[in-house]
Every structure is written in C-alpha cells, then in structure tokens.
C-alpha positions in Angstrom: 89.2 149.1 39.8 91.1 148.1 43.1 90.0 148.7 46.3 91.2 151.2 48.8 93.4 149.9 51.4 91.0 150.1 55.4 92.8 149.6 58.9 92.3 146.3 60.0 88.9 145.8 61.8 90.6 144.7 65.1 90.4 147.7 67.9 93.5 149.6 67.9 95.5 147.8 64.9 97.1 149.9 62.5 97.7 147.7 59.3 95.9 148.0 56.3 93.5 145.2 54.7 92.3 144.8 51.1 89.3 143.2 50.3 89.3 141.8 53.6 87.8 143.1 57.2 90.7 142.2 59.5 94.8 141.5 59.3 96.3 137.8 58.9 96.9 138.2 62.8 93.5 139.4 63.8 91.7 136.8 61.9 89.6 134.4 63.7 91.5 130.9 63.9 88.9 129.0 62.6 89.1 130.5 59.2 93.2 130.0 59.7 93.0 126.8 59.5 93.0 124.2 56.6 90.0 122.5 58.7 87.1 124.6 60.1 85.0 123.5 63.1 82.0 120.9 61.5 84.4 120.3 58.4 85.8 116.8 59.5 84.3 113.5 58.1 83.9 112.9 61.1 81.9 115.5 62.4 79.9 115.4 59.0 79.6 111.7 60.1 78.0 112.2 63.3 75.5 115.1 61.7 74.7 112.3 59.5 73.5 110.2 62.4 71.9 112.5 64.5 69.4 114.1 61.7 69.1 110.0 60.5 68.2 109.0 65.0 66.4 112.3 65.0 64.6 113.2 61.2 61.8 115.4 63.4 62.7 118.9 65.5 63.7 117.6 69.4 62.6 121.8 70.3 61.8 121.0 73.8 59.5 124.2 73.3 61.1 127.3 72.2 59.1 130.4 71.6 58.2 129.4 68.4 57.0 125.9 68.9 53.7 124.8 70.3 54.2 123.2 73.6 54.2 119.6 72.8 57.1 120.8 70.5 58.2 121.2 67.0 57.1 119.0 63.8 59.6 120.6 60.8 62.2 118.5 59.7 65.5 118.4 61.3 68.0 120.1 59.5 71.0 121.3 62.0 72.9 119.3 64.6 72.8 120.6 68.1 74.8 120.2 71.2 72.1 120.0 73.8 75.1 121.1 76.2 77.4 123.4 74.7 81.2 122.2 74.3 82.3 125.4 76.0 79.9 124.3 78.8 81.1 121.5 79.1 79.2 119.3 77.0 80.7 116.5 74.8 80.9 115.7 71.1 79.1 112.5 71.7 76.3 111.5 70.2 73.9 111.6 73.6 75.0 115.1 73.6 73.0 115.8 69.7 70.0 116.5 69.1 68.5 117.7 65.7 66.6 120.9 65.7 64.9 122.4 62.3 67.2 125.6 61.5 64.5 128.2 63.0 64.6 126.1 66.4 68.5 126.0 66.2 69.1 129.7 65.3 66.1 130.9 68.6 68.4 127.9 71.1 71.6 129.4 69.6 70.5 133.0 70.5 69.4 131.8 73.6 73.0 130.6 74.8 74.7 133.4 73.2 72.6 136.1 75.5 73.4 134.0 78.3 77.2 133.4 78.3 77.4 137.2 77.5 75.0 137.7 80.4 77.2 135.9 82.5 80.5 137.0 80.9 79.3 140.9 82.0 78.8 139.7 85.7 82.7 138.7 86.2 
C-alpha cells in the first residue's frame, strides 16, 4: 500500500514528501551530492592512517575513561580541532578515539557551538 503524501519537514514549507522527511530543496546538501563528507579515497585514506599511527583510544580523559586515558581499540577518526573551528584535514589534526570516546567528544562540541551559537 502507498504512503500518504506529509508536508515537507522544513518549518513553514508547504510541499508534500513521500517516503521521505523533507523536499528535494530542504534536503541537507551532503546527501545531494554524488560524494558525502568521509566518502573520498582520500579521506578513507587518511582514516586508514590515523587508526594504523593511532590503533589505541588518544581520550585525553573523557568521562568515561580513567584518567590516564582510554585502552579500547580505535575505531573512528577524529579532528582534535573541528574543521568549522578552524582545524585542518591534516593528519596532526587526527586522532583515533574508540566510537564511545568519539560519540561523548562529539557531544561535547556539539553543546558547545550551540552554547555559543545562543550567545550571539
């Protein structure tokens, strides 16, 4: 059975989506594209080398880790300086983090820029 056409998830836009949350013009670029962000063989190069230069957590003590740190696995590539902070996509600027470590740093950043976002 088909599904019910929905307005568009964007605030105030009026066209109607099918199996979809938002129109062709309200959704997010990255999933526009033909390549999404951390698709490229080259950024799938450079995970490569961080997680082979880094094969144990770098946490520098999140919540979750003891204070010496973290001893999982790396699993996710990390700008230790966000791009949209500034930071580059050079390899000084990776670190690998096990995916628990990751997601509690990635929270982290998020609360912040919204922190500071509110305060403009």
């Amino acid at each position: 059975m088909p599904r019910a056409p929905k307005k568009c998830g964007a605030p105030q836009c009026e066209v109607r989506v099918v199996a979809t949350t938002y129109c062709d013009e309200h959704k997010p670029l990255a999933w526009r594209t033909k390549s999404r962000p951390g698709s490229t063989r080259q950024s799938r190069t450079l995970r490569e080398q961080v997680l082979r230069r880094d094969p144990v957590c770098k946490c520098s003590g999140c919540r979750r880790c003891t204070a010496t740190g973290c001893d999982r696995p790396s699993t996710d590539d990390d700008h230790i300086v966000n791009v949209t902070s500034g930071g580059s996509d050079d390899i000084a600027n990776h670190q690998g983090l096990c995916h628990p470590c990751h997601g509690v740093k990635t929270q982290r950043e998020a609360a912040a820029a919204r922190r500071a976002a509110a305060a403009q």
